[in-house]
N, C-alpha and C positions, 0 to 999 in steps of 0.2 A: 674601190673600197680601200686598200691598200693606200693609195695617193692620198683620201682622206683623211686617214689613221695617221698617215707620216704630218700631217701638217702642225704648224706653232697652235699650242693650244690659246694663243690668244689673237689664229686667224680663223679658229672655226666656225662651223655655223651654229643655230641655236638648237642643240640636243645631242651633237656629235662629242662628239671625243677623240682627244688626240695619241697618237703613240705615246702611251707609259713606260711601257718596262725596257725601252730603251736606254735608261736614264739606270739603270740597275745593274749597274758593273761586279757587285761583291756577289750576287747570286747565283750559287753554282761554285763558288770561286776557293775555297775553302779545305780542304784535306777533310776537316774535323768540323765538331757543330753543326753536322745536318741534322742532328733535331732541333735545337735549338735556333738555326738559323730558319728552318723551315717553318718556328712556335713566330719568328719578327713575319715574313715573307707571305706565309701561306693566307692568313686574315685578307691579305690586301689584295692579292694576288688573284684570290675567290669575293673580292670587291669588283674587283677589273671584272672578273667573268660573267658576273651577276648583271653587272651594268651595261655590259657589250650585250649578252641577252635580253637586258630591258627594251620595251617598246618607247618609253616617252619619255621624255625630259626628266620630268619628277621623279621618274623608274633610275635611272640615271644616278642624280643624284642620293635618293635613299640607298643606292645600293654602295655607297661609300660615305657610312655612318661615320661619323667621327669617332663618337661615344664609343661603338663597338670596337674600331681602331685602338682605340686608347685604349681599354680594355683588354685587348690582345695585347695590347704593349704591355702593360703590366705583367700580364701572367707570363711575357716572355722574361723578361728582368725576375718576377719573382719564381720563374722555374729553376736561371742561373741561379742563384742564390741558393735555392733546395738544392741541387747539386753540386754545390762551392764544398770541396774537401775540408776545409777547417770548421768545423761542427759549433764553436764557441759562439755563444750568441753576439756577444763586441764583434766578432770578425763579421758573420752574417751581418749586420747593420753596417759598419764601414763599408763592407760590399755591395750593401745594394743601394748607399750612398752617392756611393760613387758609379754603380750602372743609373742609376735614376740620373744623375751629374751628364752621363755620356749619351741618353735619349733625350733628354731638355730640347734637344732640337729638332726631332719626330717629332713630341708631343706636341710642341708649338706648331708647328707646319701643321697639323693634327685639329688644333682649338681655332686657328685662323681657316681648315675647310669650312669646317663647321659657319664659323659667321660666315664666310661667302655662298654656304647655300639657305643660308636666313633669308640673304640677300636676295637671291633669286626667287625665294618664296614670296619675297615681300615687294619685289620689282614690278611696275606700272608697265605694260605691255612694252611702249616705247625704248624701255628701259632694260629689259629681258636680255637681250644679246649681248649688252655688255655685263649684265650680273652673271651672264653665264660664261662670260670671256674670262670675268673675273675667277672665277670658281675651277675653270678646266687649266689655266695659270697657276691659281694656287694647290688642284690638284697633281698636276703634274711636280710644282715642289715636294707633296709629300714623298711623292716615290723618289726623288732625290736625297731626303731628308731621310728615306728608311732605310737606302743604300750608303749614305755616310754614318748612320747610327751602326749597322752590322759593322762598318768598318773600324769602328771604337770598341763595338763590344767582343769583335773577333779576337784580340788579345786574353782578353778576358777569358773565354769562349775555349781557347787554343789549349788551356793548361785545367780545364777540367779534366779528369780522368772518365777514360772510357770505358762507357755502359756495356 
């Protein structure tokens, strides 16, 4: 099981899944931000588990929604933001300017799951193994994409004052 877990997600077979959180160097990593790193983290993290408990394929992928991803992503940026010390509504908006500027690259890795499990839904038998090649590839970015995202927003993150 292990051996299969560690394999490239675009040598797996059709319904497994490859090591993710391999790829997640900033988690844990942090002094400060464990709510908020845990508000990016936790969504996905309970994608992984949902999906490693799914029986099929389809289980699999439903259980790493894009839509709900992104969703969590927002509320983690617009948590930062409620708690950003400078109260003034201009700073709030430059701030979350610029957190929305520094997840651009989640999101995306995020809105490209999504099509590759359209993909798969809409894949011709013959054609399933590699929709799903596709998909467990472009899953495995997002968890790279949400561990370079903390790492932009950890600055950020560092100089909120503590709860």
């Amino acid at each position: 099981m292990d051996e299969e877990r560690s394999r490239h997600p675009n040598e797996v077979e059709y319904g497994e899944l490859p090591e993710l959180t391999r790829a997640l160097r900033a988690l844990g990593s942090t002094r400060r931000g464990g709510s908020s790193q845990s508000l990016l983290f936790h969504p996905l993290l309970e994608a992984r588990r949902r999906a490693a408990d799914a029986r099929t394929a389809e289980g699999r992928v439903n259980a790493f929604d894009a839509t709900d991803l992104a969703r969590a992503l927002d509320r983690a940026v617009d948590r930062i933001v409620a708690e950003w010390p400078d109260n003034r509504p201009s700073a709030k908006r430059a701030l979350k300017a610029e957190l929305v500027e520094r997840v651009r690259g989640y999101a995306h890795a995020l809105s490209l799951l999504s099509e590759r499990a359209a993909q798969i839904a809409d894949a011709e038998p013959e054609r399933r193994l590699d929709a799903w090649r596709g998909w467990t590839t472009q899953l495995a970015a997002v968890f790279d994409a949400a561990d370079r995202c903390w790492i932009s927003l950890r600055s950020v993150v560092d100089v909120l004052p503590r709860s």
